[in-house]
N, C-alpha and C positions, 0 to 999 in steps of 0.2 A: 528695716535696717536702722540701729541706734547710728553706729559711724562710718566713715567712710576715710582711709586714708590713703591720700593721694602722691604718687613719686614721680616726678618730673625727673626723666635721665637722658644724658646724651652721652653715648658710649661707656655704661657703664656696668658692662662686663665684669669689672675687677672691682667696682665697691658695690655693686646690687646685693651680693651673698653675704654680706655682712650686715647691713639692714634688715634683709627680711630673716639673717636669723636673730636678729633682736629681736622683732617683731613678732616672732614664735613663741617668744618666752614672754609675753604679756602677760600681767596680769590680772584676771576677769571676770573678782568676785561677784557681780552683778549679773554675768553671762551676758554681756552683751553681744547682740547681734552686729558685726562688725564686716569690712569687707577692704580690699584691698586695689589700687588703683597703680597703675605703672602706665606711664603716659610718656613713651619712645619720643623723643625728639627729633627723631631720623637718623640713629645712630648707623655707624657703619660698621659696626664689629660683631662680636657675637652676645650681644643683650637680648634678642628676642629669643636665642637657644638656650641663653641662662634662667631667665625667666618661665621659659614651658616647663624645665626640669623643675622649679619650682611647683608649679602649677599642680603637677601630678600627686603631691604626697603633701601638701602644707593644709594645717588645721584648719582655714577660714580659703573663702575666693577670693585668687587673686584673678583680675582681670588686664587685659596686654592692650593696649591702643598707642594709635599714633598718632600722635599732631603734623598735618598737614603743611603748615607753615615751621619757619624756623624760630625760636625762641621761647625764653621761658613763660613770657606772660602770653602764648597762645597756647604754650603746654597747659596751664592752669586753667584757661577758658575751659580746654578740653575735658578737664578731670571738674569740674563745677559741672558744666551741664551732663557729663555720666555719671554721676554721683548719684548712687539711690538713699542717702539717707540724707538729712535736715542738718547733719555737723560733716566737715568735711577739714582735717587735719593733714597738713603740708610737711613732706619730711621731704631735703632734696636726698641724692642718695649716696652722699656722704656727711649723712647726720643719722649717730646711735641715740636712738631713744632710750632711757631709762624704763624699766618695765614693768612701771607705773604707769607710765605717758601716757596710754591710753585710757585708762580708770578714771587719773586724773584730769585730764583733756573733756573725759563727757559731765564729770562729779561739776565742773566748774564750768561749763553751760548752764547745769541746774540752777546752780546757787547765783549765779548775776545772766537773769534772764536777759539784762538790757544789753549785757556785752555780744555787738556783732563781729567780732574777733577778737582773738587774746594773743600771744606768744609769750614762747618759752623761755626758762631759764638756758641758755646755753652756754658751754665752756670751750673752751678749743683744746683741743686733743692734736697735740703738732709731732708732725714728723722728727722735726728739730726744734731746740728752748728760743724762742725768740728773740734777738739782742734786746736787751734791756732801754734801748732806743727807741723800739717799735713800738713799746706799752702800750702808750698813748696811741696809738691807730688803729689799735688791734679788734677795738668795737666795729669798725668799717668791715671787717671781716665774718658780719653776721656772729660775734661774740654778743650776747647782750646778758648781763648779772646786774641784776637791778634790786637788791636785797632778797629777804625771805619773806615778804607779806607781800601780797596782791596791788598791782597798782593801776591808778587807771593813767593813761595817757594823755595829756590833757594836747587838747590843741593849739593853744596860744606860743607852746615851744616849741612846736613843731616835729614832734621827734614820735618815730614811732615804729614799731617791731619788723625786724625782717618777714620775708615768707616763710625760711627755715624756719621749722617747729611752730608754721602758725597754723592755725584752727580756726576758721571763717563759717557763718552760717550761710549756708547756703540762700536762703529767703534775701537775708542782705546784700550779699553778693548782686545776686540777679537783681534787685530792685534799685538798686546806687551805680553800680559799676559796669560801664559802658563795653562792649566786645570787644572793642578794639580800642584801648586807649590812645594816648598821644604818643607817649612815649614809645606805645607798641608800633604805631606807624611811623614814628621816626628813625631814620635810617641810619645811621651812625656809621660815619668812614671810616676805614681801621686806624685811618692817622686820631679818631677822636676815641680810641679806648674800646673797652668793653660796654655794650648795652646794658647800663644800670637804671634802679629807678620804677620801675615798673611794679615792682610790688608795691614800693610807697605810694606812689600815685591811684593804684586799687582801693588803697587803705585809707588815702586823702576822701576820697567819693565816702567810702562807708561813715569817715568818722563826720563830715558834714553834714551827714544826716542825722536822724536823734539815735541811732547806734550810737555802743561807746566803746572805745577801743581799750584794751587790759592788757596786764600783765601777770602773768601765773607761775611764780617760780617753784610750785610743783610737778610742773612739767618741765625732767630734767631731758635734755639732749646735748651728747656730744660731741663736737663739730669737729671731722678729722681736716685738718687741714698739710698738706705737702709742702714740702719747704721752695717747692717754687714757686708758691701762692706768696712768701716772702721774700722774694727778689725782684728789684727794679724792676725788671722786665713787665710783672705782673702787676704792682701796686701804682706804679705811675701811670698806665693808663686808667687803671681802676680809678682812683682818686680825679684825672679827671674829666670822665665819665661821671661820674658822684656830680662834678659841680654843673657838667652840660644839662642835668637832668633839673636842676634846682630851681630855674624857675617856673616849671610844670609844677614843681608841689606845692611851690612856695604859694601860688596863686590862686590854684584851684579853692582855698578855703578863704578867700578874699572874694569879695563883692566887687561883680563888673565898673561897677565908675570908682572904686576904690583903689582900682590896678595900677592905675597912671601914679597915684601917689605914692604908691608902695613901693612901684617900680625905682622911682629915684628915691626915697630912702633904704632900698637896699642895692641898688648900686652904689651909693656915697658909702653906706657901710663894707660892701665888698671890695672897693677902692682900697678904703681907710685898711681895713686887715691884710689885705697885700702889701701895701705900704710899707705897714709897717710891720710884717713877717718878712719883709726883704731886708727890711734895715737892719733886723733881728738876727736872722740867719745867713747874710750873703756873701760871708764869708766861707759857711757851712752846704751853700744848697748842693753841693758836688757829692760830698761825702756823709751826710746827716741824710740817710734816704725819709727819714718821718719829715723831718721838716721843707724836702721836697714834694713827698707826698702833700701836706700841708698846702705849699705853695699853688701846685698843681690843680687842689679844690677850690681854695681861692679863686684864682684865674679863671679858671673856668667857672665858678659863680656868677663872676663877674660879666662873662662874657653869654654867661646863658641866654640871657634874652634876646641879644643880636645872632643868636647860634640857631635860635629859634625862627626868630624871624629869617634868617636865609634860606631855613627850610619851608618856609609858607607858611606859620603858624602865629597868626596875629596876635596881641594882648588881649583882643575882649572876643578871640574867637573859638575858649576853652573856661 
């Protein structure tokens, strides 16, 4: 098996059929030998009746599983260790793959053997035009256009590709990244947002080892998003969720007796950017939703490491 592409879904009845028939129309000058992974998150609707109807008449296997536990970063566990081939590419399942994705997803394994994961060029494809407000946040929504040449990631910025549209090797995975991360065992209240973070924290493990992390904007995907994914409701706990998660990653590529210091110069920096995004916006934070969004990350940056520590999770015990 050349690849293996993996779909993490939780009730997804209604966008499943439109992925897998992107997925059909791949194309596979190489002929590669490919297979297809749908990793149920316990959904309740009728995804496992959508998915056999596939099953029966689609060109390549698709395979049906569930994940056990609730969340994305155990759905991935799931689809890693079922995966029969050495590449193993992440679509969630409302991301259209361009139908090249595949060709170019294995062609650029070949050519940067050191890359132990890449991610894609992705655009958002929105229900609705986003207010011209949002722009700027709009990368938080797993958008990432990072030019048209290949880039590598570097670590010193910290910044580094969604799960959407990412391609991990399998070997690295298993050899760097823990089964259960932190983030995965951390429990998040509904007053503390959505469970984010998990995929970066995967990708922290692989890129501190001598894997190196890429960027492939031939691998186009595009990312439907619903215009409820842009309403308050949905972006303020997302954002801050975003920041509860920030000092699992921030750390994890930090050396244990270096954590104490890092720790207070990025608390005095997260201070400093609250600060002075309030003084900035505090007229605005009611009705500028970006710049409460904004706000929200902040704070919750800030607050990350005491958010940790009440859950049990010490500074030098990750």
């Amino acid at each position: 098996m050349d690849f293996t592409i993996a779909i993490p879904t939780y009730n997804g009845e209604h966008r499943l059929p439109e992925v897998l028939e992107q997925l059909r129309s791949q194309v596979n000058p190489a002929e590669l030998q490919w297979e297809i992974l749908i990793v149920d998150n316990n959904s309740s609707d009728r995804t496992p009746e959508v998915i056999q109807a596939f099953q029966s008449h689609f060109p390549v296997s698709i395979r049906y599983l569930k994940a056990s536990r609730q969340g994305a970063g155990y759905a991935r566990q799931v689809a890693i260790q079922a995966a029969q081939s050495s590449l193993i590419g992440f679509l969630d399942d409302d991301n259209l793959p361009d139908e090249n994705w595949l060709n170019q997803a294995y062609e650029f394994a070949q050519t940067y053997p050191k890359a132990g994961a890449y991610g894609s060029h992705i655009r958002g494809e929105f229900e609705i035009n986003p207010p011209q407000n949002l722009q700027r946040i709009l990368p938080f929504l797993a958008i990432t256009e990072r030019g048209e040449k290949p880039s590598r990631y570097a670590s010193i910025k910290g910044v580094l590709p969604p799960a959407a549209g990412l391609v991990v090797r399998k070997q690295a995975w298993l050899d760097h990244v823990p089964e259960e991360g932190i983030l995965m065992k951390l429990k998040f209240q509904r007053s503390d947002g959505n469970h984010c973070g998990e995929d970066l924290e995967a990708l922290s493990y692989i890129q501190r080892s001598s894997w190196e992390i890429w960027h492939n904007p031939s691998m186009k995907v595009a990312h439907k998003i619903p215009s409820w994914r842009l309403e308050s409701s949905y972006l303020l706990p997302l954002f801050k969720s975003i920041g509860l998660s920030r000092h699992v990653t921030r750390m994890l590529g930090v050396k244990s007796w270096q954590r104490p210091l890092f720790l207070i110069a990025y608390l005095g920096n997260d201070l400093r950017k609250s600060f002075l995004h309030y003084l900035k916006y505090r007229s605005k934070l009611q009705t500028d939703l970006a710049a409460a969004c904004e706000m929200q990350l902040f704070l919750g940056s800030l607050i990350s490491p005491f958010y940790l520590w009440q859950k049990g999770f010490l500074l030098n015990k990750f």
